[in-house]
C-alpha beads as a LAMMPS data file, in Angstrom:
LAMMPS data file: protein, C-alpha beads

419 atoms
418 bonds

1 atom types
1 bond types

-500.0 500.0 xlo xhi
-500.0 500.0 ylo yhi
-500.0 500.0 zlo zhi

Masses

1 110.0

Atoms # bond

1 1 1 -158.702 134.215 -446.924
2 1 1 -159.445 133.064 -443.172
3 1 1 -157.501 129.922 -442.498
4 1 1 -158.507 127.522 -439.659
5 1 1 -157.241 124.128 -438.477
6 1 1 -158.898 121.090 -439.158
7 1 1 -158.866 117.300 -439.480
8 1 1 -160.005 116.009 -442.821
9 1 1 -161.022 112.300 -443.217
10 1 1 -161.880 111.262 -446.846
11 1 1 -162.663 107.688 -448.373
12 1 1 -160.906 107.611 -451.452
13 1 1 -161.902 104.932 -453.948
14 1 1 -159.476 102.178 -454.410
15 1 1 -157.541 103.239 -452.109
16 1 1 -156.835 103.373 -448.290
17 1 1 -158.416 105.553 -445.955
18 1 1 -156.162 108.706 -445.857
19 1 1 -156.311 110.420 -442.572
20 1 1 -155.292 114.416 -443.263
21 1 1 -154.539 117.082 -441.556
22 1 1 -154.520 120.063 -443.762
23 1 1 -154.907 123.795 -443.873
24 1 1 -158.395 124.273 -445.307
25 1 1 -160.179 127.658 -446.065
26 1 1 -163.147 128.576 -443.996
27 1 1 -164.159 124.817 -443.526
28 1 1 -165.076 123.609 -439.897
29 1 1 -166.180 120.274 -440.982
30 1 1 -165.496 116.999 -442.808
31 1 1 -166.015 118.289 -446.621
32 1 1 -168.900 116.827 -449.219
33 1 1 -167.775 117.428 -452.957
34 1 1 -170.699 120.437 -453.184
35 1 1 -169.005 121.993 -449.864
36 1 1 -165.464 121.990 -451.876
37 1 1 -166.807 122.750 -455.097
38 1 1 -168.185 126.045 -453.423
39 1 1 -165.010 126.584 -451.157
40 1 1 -162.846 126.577 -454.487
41 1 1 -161.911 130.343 -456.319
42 1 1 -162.091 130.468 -459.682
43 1 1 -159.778 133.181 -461.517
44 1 1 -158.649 133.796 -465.259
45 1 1 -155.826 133.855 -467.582
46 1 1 -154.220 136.368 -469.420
47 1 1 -154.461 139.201 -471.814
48 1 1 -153.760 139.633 -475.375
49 1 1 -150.578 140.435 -476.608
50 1 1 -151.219 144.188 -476.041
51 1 1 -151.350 144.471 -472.831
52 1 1 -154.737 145.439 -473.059
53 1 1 -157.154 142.656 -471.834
54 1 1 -160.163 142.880 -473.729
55 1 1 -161.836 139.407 -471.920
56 1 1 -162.212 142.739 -468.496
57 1 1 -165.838 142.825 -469.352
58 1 1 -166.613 139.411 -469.090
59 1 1 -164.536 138.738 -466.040
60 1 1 -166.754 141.585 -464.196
61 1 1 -169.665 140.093 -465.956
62 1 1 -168.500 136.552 -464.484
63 1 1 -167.900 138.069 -460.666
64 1 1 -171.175 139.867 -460.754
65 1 1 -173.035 136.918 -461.368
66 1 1 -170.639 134.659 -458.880
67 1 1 -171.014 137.195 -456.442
68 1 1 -175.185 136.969 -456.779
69 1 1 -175.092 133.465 -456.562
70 1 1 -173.740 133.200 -453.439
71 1 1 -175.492 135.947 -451.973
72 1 1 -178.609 133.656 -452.773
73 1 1 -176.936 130.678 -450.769
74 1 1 -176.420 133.423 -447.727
75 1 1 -172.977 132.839 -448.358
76 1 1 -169.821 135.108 -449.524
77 1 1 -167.457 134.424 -452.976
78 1 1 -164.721 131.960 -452.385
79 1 1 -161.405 134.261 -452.148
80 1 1 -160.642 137.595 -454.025
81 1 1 -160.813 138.413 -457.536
82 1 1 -157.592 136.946 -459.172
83 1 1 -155.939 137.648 -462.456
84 1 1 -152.863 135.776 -463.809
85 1 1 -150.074 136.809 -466.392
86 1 1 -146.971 135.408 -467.699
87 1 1 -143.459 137.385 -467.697
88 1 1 -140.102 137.434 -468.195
89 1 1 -137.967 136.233 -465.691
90 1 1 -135.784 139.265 -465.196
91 1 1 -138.879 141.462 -465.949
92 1 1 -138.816 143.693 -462.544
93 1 1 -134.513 144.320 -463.510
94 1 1 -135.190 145.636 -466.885
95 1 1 -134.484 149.622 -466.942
96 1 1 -137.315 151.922 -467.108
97 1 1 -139.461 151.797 -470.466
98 1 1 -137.883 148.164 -471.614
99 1 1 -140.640 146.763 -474.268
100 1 1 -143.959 147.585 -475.441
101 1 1 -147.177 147.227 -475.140
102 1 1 -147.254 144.612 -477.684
103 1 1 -144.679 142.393 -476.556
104 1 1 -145.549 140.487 -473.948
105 1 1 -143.467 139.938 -470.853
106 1 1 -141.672 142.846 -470.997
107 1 1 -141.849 145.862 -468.575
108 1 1 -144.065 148.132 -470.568
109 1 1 -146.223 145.146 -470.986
110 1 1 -146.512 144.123 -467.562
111 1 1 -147.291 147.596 -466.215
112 1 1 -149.764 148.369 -468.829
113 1 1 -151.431 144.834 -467.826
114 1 1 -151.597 146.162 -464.551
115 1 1 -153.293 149.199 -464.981
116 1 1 -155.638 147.233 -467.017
117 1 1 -156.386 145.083 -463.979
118 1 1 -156.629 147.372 -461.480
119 1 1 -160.217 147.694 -460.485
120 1 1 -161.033 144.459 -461.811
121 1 1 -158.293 141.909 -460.282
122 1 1 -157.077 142.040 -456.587
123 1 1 -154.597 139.665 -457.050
124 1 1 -151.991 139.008 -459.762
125 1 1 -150.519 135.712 -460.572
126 1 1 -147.119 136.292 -462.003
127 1 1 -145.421 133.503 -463.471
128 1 1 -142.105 133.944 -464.804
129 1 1 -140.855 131.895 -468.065
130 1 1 -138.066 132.848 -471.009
131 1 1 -139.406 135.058 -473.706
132 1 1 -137.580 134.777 -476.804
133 1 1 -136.636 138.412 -477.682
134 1 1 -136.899 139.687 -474.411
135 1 1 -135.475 137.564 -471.615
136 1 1 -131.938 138.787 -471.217
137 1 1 -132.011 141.281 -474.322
138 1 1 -133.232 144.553 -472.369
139 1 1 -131.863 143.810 -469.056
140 1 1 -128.248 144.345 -469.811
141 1 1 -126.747 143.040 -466.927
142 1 1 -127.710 139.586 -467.430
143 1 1 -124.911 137.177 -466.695
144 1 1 -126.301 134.840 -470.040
145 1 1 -126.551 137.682 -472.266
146 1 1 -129.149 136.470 -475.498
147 1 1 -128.010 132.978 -475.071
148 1 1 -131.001 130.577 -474.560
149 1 1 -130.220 129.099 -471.572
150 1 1 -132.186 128.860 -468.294
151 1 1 -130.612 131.374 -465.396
152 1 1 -129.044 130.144 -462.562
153 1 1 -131.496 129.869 -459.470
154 1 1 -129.605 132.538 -457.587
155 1 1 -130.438 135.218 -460.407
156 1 1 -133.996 134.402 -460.359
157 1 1 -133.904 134.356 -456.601
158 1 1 -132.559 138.489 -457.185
159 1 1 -135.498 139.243 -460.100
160 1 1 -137.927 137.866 -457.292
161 1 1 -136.245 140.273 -454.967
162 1 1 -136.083 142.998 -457.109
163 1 1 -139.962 142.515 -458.289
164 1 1 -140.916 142.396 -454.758
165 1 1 -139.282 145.711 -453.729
166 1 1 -140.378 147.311 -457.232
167 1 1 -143.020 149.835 -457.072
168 1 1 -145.597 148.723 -459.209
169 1 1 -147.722 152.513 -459.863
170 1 1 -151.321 152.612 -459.871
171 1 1 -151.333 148.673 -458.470
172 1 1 -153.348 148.714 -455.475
173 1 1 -153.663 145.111 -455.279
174 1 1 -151.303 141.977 -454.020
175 1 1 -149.066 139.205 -455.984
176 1 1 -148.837 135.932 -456.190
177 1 1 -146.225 133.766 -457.619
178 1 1 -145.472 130.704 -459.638
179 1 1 -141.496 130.313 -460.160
180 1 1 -141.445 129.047 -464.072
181 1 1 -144.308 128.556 -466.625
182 1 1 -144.434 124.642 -467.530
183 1 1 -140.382 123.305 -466.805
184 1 1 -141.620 120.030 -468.355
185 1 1 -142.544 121.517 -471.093
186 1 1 -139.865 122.480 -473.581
187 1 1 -141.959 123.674 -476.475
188 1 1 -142.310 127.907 -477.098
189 1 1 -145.805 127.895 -475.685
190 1 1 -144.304 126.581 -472.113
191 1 1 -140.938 127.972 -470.719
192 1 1 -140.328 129.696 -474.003
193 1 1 -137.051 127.529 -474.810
194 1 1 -136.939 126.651 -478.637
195 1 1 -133.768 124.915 -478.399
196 1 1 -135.857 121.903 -477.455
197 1 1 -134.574 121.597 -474.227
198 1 1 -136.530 121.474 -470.861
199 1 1 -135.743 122.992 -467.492
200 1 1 -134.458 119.973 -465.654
201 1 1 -136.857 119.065 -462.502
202 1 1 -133.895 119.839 -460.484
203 1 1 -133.481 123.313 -461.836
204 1 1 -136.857 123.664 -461.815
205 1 1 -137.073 122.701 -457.817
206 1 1 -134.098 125.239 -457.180
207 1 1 -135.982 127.774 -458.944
208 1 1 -138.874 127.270 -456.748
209 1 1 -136.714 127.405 -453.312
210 1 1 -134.697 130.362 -454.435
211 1 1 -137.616 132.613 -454.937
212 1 1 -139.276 131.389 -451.968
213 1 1 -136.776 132.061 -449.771
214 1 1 -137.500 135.915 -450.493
215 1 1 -140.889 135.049 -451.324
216 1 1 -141.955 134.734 -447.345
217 1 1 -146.167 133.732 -446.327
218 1 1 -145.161 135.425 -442.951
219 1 1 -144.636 138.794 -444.750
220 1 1 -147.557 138.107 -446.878
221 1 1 -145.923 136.450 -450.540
222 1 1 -147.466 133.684 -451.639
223 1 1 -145.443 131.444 -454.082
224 1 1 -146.452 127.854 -455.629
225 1 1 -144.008 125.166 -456.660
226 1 1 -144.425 123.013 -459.922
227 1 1 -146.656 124.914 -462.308
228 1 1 -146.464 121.202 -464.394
229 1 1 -147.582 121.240 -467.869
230 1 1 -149.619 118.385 -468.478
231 1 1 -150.781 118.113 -471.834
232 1 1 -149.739 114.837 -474.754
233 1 1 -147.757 113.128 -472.378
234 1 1 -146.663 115.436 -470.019
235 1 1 -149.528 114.396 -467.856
236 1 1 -146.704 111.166 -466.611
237 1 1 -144.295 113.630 -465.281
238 1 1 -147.156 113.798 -462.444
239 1 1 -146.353 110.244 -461.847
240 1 1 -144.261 109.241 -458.083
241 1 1 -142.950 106.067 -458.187
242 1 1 -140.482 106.714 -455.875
243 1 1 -140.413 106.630 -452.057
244 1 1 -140.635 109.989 -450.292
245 1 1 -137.330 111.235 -448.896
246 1 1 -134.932 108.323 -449.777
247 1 1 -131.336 109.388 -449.564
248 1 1 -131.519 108.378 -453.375
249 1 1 -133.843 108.473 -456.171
250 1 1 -135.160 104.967 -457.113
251 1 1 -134.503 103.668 -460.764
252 1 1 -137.665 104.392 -461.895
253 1 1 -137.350 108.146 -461.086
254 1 1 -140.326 110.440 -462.373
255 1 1 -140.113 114.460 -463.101
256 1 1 -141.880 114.215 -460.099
257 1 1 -140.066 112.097 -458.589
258 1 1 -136.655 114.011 -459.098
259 1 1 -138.392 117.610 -458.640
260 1 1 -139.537 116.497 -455.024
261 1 1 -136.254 114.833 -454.186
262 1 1 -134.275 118.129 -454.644
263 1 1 -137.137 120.170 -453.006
264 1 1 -136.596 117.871 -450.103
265 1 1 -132.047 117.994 -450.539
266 1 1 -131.607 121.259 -451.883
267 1 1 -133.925 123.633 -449.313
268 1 1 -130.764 124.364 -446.772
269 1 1 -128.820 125.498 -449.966
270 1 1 -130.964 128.061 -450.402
271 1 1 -131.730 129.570 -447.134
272 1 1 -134.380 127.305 -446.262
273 1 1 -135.012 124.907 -443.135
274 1 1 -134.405 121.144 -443.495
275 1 1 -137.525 119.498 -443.445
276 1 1 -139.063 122.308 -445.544
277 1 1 -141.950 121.771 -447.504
278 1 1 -143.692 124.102 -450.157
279 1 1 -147.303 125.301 -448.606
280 1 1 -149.009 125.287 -452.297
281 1 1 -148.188 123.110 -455.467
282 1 1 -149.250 124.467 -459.060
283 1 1 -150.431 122.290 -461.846
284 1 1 -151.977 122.821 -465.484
285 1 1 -155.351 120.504 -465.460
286 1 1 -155.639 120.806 -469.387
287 1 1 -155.406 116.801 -470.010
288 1 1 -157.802 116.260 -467.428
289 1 1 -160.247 118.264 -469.593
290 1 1 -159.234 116.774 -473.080
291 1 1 -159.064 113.496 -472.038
292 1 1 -162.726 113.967 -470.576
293 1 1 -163.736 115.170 -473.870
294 1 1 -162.638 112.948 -475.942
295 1 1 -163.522 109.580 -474.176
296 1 1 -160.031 109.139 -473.596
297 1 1 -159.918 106.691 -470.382
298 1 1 -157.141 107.814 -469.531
299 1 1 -159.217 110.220 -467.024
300 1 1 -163.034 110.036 -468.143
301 1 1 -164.858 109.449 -464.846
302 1 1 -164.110 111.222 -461.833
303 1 1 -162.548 108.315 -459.850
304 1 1 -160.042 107.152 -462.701
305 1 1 -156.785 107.871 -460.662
306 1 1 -154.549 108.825 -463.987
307 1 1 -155.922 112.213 -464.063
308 1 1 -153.363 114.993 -463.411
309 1 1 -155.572 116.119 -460.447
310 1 1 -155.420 112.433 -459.003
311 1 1 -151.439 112.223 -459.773
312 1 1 -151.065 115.383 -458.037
313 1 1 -152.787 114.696 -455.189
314 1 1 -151.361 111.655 -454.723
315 1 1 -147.706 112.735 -455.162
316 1 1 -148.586 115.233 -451.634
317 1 1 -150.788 112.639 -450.135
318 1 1 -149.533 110.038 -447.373
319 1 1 -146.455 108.015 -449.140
320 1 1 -147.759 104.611 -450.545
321 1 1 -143.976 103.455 -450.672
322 1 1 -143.916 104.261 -446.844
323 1 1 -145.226 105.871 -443.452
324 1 1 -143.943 109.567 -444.479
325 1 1 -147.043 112.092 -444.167
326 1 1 -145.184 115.583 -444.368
327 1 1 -145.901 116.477 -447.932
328 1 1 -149.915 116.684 -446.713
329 1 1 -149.983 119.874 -446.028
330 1 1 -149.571 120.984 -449.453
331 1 1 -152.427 122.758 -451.182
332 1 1 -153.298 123.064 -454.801
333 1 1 -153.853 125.481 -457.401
334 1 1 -154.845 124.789 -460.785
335 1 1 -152.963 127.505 -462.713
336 1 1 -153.968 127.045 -466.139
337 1 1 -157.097 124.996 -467.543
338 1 1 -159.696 125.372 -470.141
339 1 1 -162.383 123.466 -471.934
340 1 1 -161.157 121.663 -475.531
341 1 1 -157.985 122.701 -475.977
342 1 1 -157.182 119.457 -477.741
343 1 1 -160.500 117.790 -478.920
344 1 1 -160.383 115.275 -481.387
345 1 1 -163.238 115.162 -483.399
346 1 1 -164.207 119.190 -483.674
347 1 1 -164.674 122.164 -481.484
348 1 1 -166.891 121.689 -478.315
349 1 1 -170.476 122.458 -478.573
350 1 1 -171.432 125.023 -476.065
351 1 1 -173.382 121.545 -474.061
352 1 1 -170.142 119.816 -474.159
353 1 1 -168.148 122.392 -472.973
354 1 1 -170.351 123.163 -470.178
355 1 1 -170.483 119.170 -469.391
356 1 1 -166.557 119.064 -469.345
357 1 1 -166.626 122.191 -467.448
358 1 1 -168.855 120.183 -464.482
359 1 1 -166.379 117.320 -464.742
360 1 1 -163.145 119.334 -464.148
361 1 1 -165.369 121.287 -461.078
362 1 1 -166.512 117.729 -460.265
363 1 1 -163.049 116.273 -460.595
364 1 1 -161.228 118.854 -458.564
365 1 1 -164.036 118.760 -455.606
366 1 1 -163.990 115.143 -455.640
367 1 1 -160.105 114.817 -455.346
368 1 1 -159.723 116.295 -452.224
369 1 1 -160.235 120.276 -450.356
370 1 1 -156.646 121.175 -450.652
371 1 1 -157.395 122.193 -454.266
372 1 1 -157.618 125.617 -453.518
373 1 1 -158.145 127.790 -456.781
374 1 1 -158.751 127.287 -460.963
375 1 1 -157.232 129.663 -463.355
376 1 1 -159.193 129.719 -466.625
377 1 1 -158.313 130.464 -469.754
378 1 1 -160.301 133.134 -470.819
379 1 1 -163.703 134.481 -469.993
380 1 1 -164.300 135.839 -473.162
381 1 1 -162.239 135.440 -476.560
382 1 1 -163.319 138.167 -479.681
383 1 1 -163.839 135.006 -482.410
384 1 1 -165.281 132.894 -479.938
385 1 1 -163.125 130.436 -479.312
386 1 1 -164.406 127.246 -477.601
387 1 1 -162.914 127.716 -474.162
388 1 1 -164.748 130.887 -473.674
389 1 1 -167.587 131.105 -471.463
390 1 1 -169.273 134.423 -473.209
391 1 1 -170.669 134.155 -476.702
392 1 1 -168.951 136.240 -479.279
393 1 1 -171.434 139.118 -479.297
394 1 1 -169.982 139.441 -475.376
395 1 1 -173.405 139.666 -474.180
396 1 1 -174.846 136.320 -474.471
397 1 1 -173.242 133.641 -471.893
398 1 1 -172.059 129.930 -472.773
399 1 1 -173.399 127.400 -470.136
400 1 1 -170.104 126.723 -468.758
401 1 1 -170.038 130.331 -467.603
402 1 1 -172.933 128.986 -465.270
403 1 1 -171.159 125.824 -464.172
404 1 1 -168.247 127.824 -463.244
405 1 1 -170.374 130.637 -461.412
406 1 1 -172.665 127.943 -459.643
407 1 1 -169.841 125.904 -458.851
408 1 1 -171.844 123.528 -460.689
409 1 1 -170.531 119.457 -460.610
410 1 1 -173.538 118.264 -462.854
411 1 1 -174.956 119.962 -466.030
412 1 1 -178.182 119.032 -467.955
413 1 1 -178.018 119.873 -471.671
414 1 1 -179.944 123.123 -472.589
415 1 1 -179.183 122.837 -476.068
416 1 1 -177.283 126.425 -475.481
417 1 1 -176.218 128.132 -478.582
418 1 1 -174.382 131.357 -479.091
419 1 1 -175.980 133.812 -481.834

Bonds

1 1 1 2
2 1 2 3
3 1 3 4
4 1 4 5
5 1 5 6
6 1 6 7
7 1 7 8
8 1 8 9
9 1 9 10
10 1 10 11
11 1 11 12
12 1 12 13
13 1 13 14
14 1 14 15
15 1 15 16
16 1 16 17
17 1 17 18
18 1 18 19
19 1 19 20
20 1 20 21
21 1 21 22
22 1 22 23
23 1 23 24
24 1 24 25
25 1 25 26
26 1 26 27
27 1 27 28
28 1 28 29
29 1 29 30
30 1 30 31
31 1 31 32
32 1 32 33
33 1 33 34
34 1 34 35
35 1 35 36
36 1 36 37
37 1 37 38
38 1 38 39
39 1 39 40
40 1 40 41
41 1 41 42
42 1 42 43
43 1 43 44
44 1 44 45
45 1 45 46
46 1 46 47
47 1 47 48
48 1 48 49
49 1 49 50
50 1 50 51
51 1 51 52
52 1 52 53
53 1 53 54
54 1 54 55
55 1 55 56
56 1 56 57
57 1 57 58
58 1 58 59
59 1 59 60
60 1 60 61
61 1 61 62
62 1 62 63
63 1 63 64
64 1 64 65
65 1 65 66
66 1 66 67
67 1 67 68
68 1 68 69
69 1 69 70
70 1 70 71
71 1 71 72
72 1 72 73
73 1 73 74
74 1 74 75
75 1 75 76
76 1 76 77
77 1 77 78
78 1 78 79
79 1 79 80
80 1 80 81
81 1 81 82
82 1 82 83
83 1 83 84
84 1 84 85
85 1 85 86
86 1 86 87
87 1 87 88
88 1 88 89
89 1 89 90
90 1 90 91
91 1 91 92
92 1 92 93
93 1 93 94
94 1 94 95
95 1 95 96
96 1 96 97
97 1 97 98
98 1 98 99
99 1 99 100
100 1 100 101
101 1 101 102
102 1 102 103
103 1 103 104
104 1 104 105
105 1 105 106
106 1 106 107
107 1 107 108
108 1 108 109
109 1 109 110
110 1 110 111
111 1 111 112
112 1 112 113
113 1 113 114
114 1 114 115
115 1 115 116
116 1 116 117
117 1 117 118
118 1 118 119
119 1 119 120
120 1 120 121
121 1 121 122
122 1 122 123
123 1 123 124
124 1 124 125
125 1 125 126
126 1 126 127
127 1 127 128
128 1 128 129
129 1 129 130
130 1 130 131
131 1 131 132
132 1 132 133
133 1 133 134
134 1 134 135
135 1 135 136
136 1 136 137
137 1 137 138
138 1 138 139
139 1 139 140
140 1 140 141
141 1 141 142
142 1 142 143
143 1 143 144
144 1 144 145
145 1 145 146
146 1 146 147
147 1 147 148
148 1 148 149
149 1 149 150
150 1 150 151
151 1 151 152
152 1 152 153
153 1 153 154
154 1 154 155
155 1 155 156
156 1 156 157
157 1 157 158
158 1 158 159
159 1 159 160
160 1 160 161
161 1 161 162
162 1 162 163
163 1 163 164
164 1 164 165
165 1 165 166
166 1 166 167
167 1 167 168
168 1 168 169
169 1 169 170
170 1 170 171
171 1 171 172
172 1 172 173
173 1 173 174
174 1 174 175
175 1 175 176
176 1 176 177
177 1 177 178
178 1 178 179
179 1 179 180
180 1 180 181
181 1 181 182
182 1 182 183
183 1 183 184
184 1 184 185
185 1 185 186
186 1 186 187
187 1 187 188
188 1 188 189
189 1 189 190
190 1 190 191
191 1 191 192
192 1 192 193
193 1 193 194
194 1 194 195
195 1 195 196
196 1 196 197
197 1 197 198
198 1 198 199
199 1 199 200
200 1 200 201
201 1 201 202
202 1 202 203
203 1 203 204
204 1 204 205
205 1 205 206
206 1 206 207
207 1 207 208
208 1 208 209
209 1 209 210
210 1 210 211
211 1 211 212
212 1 212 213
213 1 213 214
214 1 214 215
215 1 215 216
216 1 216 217
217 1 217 218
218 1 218 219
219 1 219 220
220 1 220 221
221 1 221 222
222 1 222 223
223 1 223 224
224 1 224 225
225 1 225 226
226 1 226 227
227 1 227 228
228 1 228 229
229 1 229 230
230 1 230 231
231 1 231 232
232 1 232 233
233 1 233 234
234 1 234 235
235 1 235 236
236 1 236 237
237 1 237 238
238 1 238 239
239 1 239 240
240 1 240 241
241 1 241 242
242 1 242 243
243 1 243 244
244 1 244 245
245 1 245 246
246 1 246 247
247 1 247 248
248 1 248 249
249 1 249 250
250 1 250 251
251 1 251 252
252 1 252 253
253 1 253 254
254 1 254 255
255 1 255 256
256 1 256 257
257 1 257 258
258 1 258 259
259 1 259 260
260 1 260 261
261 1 261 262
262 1 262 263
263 1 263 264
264 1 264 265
265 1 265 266
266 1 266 267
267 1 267 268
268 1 268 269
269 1 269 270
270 1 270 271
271 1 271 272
272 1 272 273
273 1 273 274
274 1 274 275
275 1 275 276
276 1 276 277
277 1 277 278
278 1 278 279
279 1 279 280
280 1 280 281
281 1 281 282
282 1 282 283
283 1 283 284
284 1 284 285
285 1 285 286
286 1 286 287
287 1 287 288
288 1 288 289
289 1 289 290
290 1 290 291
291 1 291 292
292 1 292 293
293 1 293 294
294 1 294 295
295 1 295 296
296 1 296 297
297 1 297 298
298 1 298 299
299 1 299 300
300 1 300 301
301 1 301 302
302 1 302 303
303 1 303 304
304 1 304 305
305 1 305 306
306 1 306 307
307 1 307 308
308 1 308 309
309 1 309 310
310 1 310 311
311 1 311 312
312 1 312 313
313 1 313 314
314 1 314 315
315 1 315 316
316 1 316 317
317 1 317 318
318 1 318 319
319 1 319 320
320 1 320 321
321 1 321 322
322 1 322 323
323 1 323 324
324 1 324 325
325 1 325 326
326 1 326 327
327 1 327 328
328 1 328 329
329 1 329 330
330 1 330 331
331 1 331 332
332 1 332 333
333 1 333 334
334 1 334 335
335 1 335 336
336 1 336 337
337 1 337 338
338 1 338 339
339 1 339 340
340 1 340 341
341 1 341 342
342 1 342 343
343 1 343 344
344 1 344 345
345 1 345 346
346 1 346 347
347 1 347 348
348 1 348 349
349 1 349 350
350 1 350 351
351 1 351 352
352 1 352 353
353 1 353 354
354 1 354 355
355 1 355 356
356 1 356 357
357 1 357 358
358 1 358 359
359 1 359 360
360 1 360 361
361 1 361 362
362 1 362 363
363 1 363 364
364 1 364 365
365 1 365 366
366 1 366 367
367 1 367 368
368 1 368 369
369 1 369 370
370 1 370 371
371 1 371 372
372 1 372 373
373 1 373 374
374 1 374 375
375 1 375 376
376 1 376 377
377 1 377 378
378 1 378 379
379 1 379 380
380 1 380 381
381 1 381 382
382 1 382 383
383 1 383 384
384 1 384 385
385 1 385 386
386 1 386 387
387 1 387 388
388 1 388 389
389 1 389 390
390 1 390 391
391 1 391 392
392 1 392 393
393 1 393 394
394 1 394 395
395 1 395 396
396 1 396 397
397 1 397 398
398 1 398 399
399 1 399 400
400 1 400 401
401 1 401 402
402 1 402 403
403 1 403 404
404 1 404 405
405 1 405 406
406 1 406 407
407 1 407 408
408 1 408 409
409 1 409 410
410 1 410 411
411 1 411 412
412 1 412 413
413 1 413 414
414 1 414 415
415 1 415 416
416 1 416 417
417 1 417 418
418 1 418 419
């Protein structure tokens, strides 16, 4: 992706004028939502537990159609063609042959995911996270042994290593990296603890600089901090109340609050310059979208500054508590998002799915051009789920597969119904 230098002046609502200076990708000018909203790559989620990823089809169906609409506009697709999958931590030390197919996270499982993608994915998310069953139970030289516990930041540090100087056989394409899958979130469907304990932020921060301090943009590895969870309540830990940079956190301390601090105290522990600051910050956007759905205010217009994509921004923007301005630089991804997850009433019809689909693109454009790319979850699910933008059949396309192609930040109901 080209990268040019640029000065970016936005009126916020509410709020002061922020004056930023940011990285920004192919923009020359001061940025209207529709100019974001087409500069922003949208990529998917995952495979089933085999390995297999059946959702390929749709995905190519999704890029073909992306890649028409923007020819129309005389204009290229945003990015590459990204994929994103969730491992083990210690995944790239695991001997030869460790796992299955079937069980996710393992070895076998990642390279079989792999040669699934090739062809149709150019670059892989990885995200690491604790697999019950598999974290530290085929790689026998883990320190922690089957114990449930997270690793030390130096060992994950050496499984980013290793991964990196792992040849990865019939891969043609690049990797990406977020450091662990939700921290905040202690349930199985997050970092895979069921001990009901989190990764503290701190942890979670030393995670982050330990991998990218092998993890170098110079040499080409590209690494995100956070990767936040966001949904019931989790959406707070997204929350700064404290001043950027203080010697000490402030008794009202946040997740984010505390994860920052130790990104900011901990970098020259780890190999890292003082003054360092992450270049991209990872977040999961899925109570933007639920809240949307179901009226909650919570975040049901664009400009209502509790949404996770507001909080984010905001926690990187210039410091409310003071002058500091050198988190700005940070860009966003949204690694994990879909449409209905957690609505209230009953599954989305395919018009409100396609309307909450145009508020999240809305949303994300609105916010501010540092929000970079959207992982969805999935294109295409077998019993038609209501997150997936193809129909059942796998022919027939939901309307949110157009608002995501388009780059669409308005939708009209079409009545839309799958077969």
């Amino acid at each position: 992706m080209k990268l040019s230098r640029i000065l970016l002046s936005r009126a916020l609502t509410a709020l002061a004028l922020l004056i930023l200076t940011v990285a920004l990708p192919r923009i020359v000018s001061a940025q209207t939502v529709a100019q974001n909203a087409l500069a922003l790559n949208i990529s998917f989620n995952g495979a089933d537990t085999t390995g297999t990823d059946d959702q390929l089809p749709a995905v190519d169906q999704f890029y073909t159609a992306t890649k028409a609409y923007y020819t129309s506009l005389g204009k290229s697709m945003p990015g590459v063609r990204r994929c994103h999958a969730y491992v083990s931590w210690d995944v790239a030390l695991q001997p030869a042959g460790s796992g299955s197919s079937t069980q996710e996270g393992s070895l076998v499982w990642l390279q079989t995911w792999l040669a699934n993608e090739q062809g149709h994915c150019d670059d892989a998310l990885i995200t690491f996270k604790w697999y019950v069953g598999i974290s530290c139970v085929y790689y026998t030289g883990c320190a922690l042994g089957t114990t449930e516990e997270p690793p030390h930041p130096v060992e994950v540090g050496s499984a980013l290593s290793a991964f990196l100087a792992k040849t990865w056989t019939g891969w043609t394409g690049t990797f990406a990296f977020t450091p662990w899958n939700e921290p905040n979130n202690a349930a199985t469907s997050g970092d895979g603890f069921d001990n009901g304990d989190t990764v503290g932020a701190r942890t979670a921060a030393d995670y982050y600089l330990a991998m990218r301090d092998v993890c170098i943009p110079a040499n080409g590895c590209s690494i995100a901090a956070g990767d936040f969870a966001s949904n019931g309540n989790l959406w707070e830990d997204s929350i700064q109340n404290c001043a950027d940079d203080d010697a000490t956190l402030c008794g009202t301390a946040t997740y984010m609050d505390t994860f920052k601090h130790y990104l900011n105290n901990d970098a020259t522990a780890y190999g890292l310059a003082s003054g360092f600051r992450p270049e991209v910050f990872a977040f999961h956007g899925w109570s933007d979208a639920n809240d949307y759905l179901n009226g909650n205010a919570n975040c049901d217009v664009v400009t209502t500054k509790t949404c996770v994509t507001w909080l984010t921004y905001y926690a990187f923007a210039t410091d409310t508590h003071s002058a500091n301005t050198s988190w700005t630089g940070v860009k966003f991804w949204d690694t994990e998002v879909g449409i209905g997850q957690d609505h209230t009433v009953a599954s989305p019809t395919n018009d409100e799915q396609a309307q909450a689909a145009a508020f999240i693109m809305d949303l994300s454009s609105t916010v501010s051009s540092r929000f970079w790319r959207l992982y969805y979850t999935r294109a295409w699910e077998s019993d038609g789920a209501y997150w997936s933008l193809i129909c059942s059949d796998g022919t027939t396309i939901r309307p949110s597969f157009t608002v995501w192609a388009d780059r669409q930040t308005s939708y009209t109901n079409t009545g839309s119904t799958c077969p």
